[in-house]
N, C-alpha and C positions, 0 to 999 in steps of 0.2 A: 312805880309805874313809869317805863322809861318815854312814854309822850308826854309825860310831865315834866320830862328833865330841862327843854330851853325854859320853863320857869321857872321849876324849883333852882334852879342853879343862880340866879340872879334876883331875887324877887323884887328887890326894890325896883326894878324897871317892870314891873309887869302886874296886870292885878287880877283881879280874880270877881267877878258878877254873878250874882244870883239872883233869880226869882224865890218870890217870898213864900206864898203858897202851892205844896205838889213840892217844893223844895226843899225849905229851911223849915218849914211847919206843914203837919202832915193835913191831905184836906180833912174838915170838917163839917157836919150838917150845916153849920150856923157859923160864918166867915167869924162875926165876932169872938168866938170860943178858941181862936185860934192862937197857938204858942209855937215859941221855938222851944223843942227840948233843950236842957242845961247843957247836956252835952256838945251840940251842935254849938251852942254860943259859946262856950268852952273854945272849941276849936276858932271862930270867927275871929275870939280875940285876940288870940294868940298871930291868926293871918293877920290882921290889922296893924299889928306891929311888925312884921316880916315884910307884906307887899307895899308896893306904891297907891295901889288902888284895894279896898277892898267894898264891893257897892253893893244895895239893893234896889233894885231894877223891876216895879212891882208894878199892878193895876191897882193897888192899893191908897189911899190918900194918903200921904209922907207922912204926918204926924202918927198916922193909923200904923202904919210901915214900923216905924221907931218906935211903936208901943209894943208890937208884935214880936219884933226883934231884938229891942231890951237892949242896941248896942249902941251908945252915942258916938262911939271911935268909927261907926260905917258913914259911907256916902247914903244917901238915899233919894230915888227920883218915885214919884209915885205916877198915877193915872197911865201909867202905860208910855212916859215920856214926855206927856202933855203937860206936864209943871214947867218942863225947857222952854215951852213953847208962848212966849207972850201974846200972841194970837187966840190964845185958844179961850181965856177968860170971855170974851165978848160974846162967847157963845154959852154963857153959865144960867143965864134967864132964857135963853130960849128952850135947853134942857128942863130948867122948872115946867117950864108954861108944859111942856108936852108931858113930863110926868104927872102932873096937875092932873091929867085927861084918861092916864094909862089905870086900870087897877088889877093889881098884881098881889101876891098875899108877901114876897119875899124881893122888895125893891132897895137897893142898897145905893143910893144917890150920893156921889162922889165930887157932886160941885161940876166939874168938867164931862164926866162919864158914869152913866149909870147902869149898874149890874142887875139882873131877871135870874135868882137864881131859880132851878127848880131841881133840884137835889131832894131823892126823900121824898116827892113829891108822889100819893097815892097810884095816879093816873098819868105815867111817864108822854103816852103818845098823845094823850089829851094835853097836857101839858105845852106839848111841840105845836101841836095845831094853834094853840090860844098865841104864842111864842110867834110864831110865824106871822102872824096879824099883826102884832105888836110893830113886829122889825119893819113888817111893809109899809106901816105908818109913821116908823120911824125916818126910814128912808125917804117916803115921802116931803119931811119936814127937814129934807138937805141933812140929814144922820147917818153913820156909818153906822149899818147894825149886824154883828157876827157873832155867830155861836164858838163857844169855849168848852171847858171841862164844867158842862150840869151847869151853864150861864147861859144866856145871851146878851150882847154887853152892845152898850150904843151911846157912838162919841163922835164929835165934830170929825167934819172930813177934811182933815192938816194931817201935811206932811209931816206928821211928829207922832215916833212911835215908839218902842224898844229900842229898835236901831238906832234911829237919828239921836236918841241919851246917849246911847252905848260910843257912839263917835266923839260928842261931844265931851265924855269924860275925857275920853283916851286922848283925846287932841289935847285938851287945856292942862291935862300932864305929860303931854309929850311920851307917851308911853305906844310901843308897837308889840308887844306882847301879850295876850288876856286872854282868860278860859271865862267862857259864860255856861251855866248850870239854868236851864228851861223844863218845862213841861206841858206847854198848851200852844195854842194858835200864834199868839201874842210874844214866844218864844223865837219864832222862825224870823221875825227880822232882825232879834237880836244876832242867831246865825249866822248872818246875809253878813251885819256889820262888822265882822271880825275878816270879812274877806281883803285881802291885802295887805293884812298885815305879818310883820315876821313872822309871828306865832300867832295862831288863832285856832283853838281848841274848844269842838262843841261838847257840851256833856247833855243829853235828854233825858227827863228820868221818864221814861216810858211806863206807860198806864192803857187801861182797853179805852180810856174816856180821853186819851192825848190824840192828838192829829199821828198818822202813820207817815209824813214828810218830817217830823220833828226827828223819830228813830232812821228814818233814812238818812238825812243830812249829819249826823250828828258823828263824831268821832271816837265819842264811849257811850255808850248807852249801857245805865242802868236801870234792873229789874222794880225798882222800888223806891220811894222817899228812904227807907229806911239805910239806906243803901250809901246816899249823901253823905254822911257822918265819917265813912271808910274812903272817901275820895278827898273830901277834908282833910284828914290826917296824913293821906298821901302828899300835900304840897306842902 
């Protein structure tokens, strides 16, 4: 693919970032269930040893990330970028206290930021109304709270997000090159952060449950997770 070519042609100056879920692993009911295919990490390994950078870039908690990913040769940031953020622990008891309050059947508490999935869920728009109460009391209690792909996810309000990791690697390796591979909400500042630099290449994998800014912004958009695997083998 010749938009590949300012990195495949030099890799060690450039790296390559993914999102974990909708990307590397395809979704699933129950986040816990979730794998990379062999093939995929086949390929990751092989990037690992070719780029400067090879990261993952998750809402996931990091160790959760490296379980899921199976690859000790990657970077990994989880919560969305808020692991970078030393600020953001001091808001980890006031997320208990409000989840303490919340009753949800599918809460995935992250320490930093916690997930509402409701994927699967019998009664979709019922679901959104009960959701919607949530966020507003979330927000109330000084919370960001925003909908994702079958989530709604609520996190301290710090300037620490996709983006601000995604600078932060590339800065502390001096690297001006990188393709970032997204799929949701939380994807688009990763986007934003690639702005200015020599090369910066978006890849979305587009879905009906992705934001329609993600396929806009984005410089190859593909049809499917399944899809990732064939972009892989391209760099």
């Amino acid at each position: 693919m010749e938009l590949l070519a300012p990195l495949t042609e030099d890799p060690p100056r450039a790296a390559v970032l993914l999102d974990v879920d909708g990307v590397l692993a395809p979704i699933v009911p129950r986040p816990e269930d979730a794998r990379v295919p062999d093939d995929i990490r086949a390929e990751l390994r092989r990037l690992a040893r070719r780029y400067g950078l090879v990261a993952a870039v998750t809402g996931r908690l990091e160790p959760d990330a490296r379980a899921v990913v199976g690859l000790p040769a990657l970077v990994y940031v989880g919560n969305h970028g808020l692991d970078l953020d030393s600020s953001a622990e001091a808001w980890t008891e006031r997320l208990a206290a409000f989840l303490s309050t919340v009753d949800w059947p599918q809460i995935e508490n992250k320490g930093l930021t916690a997930s509402f999935h409701y994927r699967d869920v019998p009664d979709e728009e019922a679901a959104l109304r009960e959701l919607d109460v949530i966020a507003e009391r979330a927000r109330a209690d000084g919370f960001v709270a925003r909908y994702g792909r079958k989530v709604l996810e609520v996190l301290p309000p710090l300037e620490a997000n996709k983006g601000t990791a995604v600078r932060q690697l590339l800065r502390e390796r001096n690297l001006r090159r990188a393709l970032y591979i997204g799929d949701d909400t939380t994807d688009l500042d990763a986007f934003a952060a690639l702005d200015g630099l020599d090369v910066g290449i978006r890849v979305a994998v587009a879905s009906a449950e992705g934001p329609p800014e993600l396929r806009a912004q984005a410089d190859i958009v593909l049809d499917s997770q399944s899809e990732v695997l064939g972009l892989l083998g391209s760099l």
